[in-house]
KOLDRENBA-698675 format. One line per field, with one value per residue (C-alpha): x, y, z; residue number from 0. Coordinates in pm, 1 decimal. Layout:
BEGIN
X: (X,...)
Y: (Y,...)
Z: (Z,...)
seq: (NUM,...)
***
This chain:
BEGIN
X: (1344.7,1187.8,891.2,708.0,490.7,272.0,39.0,-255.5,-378.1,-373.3,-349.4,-22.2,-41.8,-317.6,-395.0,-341.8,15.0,77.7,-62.4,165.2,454.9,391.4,335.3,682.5,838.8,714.4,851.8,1192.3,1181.6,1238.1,1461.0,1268.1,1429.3,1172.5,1065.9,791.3,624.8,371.7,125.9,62.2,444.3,424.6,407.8,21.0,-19.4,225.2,5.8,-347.3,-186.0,-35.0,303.1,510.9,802.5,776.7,1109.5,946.7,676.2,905.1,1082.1,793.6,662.5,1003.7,1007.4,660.6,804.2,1105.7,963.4,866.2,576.2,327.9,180.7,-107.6,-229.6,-488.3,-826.6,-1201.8,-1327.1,-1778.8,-1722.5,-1393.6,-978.0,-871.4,-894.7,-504.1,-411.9,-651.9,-468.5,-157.6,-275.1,-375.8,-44.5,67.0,48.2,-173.7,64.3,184.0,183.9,257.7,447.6,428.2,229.9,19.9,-135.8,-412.2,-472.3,-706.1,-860.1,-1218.5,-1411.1,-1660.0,-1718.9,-1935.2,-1665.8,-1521.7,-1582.4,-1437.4,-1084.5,-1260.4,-1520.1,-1316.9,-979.4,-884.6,-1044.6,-843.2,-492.5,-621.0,-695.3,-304.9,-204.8,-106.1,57.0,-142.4,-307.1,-369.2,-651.0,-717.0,-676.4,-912.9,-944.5,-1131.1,-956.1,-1084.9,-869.4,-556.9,-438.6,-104.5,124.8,476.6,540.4,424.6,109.8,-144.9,-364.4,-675.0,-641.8,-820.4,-649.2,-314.6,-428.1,-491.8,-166.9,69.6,-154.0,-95.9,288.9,313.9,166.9,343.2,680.2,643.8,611.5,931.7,1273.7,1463.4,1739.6,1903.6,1726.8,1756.9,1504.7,1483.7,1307.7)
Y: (-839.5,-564.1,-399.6,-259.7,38.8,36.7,398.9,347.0,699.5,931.9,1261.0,1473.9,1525.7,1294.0,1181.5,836.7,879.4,1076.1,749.5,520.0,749.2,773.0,346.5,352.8,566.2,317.8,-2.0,175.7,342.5,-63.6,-137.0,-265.5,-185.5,15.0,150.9,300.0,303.1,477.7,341.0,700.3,775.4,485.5,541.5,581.8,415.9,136.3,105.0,105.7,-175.1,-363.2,-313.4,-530.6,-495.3,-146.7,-95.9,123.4,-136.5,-412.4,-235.4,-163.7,-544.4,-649.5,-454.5,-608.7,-960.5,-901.2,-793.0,-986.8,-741.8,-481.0,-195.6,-92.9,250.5,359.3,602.6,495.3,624.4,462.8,185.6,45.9,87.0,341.1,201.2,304.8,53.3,-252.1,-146.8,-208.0,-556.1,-694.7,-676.9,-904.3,-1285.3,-1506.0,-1591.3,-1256.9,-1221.9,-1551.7,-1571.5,-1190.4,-1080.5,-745.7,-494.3,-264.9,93.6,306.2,630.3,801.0,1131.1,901.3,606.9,430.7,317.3,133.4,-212.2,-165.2,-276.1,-650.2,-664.4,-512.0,-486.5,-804.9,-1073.5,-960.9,-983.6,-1321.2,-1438.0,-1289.4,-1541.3,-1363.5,-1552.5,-1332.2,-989.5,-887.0,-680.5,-332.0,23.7,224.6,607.1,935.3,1240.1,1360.3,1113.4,1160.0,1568.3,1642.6,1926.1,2058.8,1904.7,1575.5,1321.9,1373.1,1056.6,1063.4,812.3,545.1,578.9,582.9,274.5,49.6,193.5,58.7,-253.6,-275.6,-181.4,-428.9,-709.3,-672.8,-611.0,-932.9,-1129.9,-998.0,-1008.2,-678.5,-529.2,-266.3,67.6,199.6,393.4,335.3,540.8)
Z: (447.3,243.4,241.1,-84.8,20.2,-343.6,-365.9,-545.3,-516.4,-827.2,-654.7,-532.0,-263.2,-64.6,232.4,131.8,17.2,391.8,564.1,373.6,415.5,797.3,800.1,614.1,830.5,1137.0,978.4,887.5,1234.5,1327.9,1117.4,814.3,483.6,272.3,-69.0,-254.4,-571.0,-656.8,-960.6,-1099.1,-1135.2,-1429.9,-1798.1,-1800.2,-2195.9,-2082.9,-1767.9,-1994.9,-2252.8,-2028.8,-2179.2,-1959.9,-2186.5,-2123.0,-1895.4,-1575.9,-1599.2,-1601.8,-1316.4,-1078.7,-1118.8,-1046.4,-707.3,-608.4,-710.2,-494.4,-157.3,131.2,263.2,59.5,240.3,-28.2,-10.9,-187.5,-177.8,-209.6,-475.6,-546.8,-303.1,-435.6,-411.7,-674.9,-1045.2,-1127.3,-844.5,-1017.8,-1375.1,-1190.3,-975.0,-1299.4,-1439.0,-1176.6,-1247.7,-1054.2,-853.8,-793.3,-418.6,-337.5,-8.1,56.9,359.2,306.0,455.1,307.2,442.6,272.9,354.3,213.5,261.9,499.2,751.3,442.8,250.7,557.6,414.3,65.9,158.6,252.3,-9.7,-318.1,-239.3,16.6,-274.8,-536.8,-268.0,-177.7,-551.8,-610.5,-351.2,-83.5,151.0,431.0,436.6,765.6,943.4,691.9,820.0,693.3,768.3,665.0,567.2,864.1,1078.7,905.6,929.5,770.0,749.2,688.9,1040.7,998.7,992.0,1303.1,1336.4,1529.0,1840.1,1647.3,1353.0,1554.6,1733.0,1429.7,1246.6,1595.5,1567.6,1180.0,1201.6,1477.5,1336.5,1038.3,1175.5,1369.7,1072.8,933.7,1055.2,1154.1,938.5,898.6,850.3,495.6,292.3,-46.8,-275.7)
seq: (0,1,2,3,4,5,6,7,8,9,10,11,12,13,14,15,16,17,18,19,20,21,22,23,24,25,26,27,28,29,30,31,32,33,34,35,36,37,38,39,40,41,42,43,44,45,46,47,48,49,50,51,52,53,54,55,56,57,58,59,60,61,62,63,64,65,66,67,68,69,70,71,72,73,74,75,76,77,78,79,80,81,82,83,84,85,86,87,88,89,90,91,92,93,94,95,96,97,98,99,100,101,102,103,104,105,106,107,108,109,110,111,112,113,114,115,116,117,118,119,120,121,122,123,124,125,126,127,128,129,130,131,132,133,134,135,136,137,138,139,140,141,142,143,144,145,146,147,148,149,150,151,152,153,154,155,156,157,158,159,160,161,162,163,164,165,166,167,168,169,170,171,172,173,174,175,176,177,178,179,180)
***
């Protein structure tokens, strides 16, 4: 079983794109197979027509179409998941996460934007057809310290990502570790 881990965040680096690597790093730890793309490494024109014959387009829909689970990462930016990861979700066809289980993690400069993964993100998963999308992690910058040395998750945030990993893991079978990129 494989396991897309999609970034929705613009910025290099970002907290978000640390949390999804570290939730990656979990999964593959138990032997899920993982890989990663990241909306803002596609051709941005292709990404604003909606070129789908455009080949990296064609490419990254093909990895979401061909993975069991999504981890979506993304930032809240005025209340709602980053607006490169909606260009990208609405490239996807209505049926576009049918059978896939997902989990959303997303991470803000405050506690206020705590409900925007289930009031702006979670609909749009669920009108996608998501087979499930389990319980969101959500975390301030505050929460989530990185450095050369690694992610360092405040205990909350550490509890909800073993929770999240967990659940999802449980859902999927065990295979081999590999890391794709």
């Amino acid at each position: 079983m494989s396991i897309l881990l999609l970034g929705g965040s613009p910025a290099v680096p970002s907290t978000t794109g640390r949390l999804l690597q570290h939730l990656g790093e979990r999964l593959a730890a138990l032997g899920h197979a993982t890989s990663r793309l990241d909306v803002r490494d596609l051709p941005a024109q292709a990404l604003l027509q909606a070129d789908t014959n455009n080949p990296a387009l064609r490419a990254a829909l093909a990895q979401v179409a061909v993975a069991d689970a999504i981890v979506i990462g993304t930032p809240v930016y005025k209340a709602s998941f980053s607006g490169a990861l909606k260009t990208f979700l609405d490239l996807l066809p209505q049926d576009g996460l049918a059978g896939k289980v997902v989990l959303p993690i997303a991470t803000g400069g405050s506690q206020s934007h705590l409900l925007a993964l289930d009031y702006a993100l979670r609909p749009v998963l669920q009108a996608l057809e998501a087979r499930l999308v389990l319980t969101s992690i959500y975390a301030t910058s505050h929460q989530v310290q990185w450095s050369e040395q690694g992610v360092a998750l405040a205990p909350e945030i550490a509890t909800r990502v073993t929770a999240g990993v967990a659940a999802l893991a449980d859902l999927l079978p065990a295979q081999p570790a590999r890391q794709a990129a």
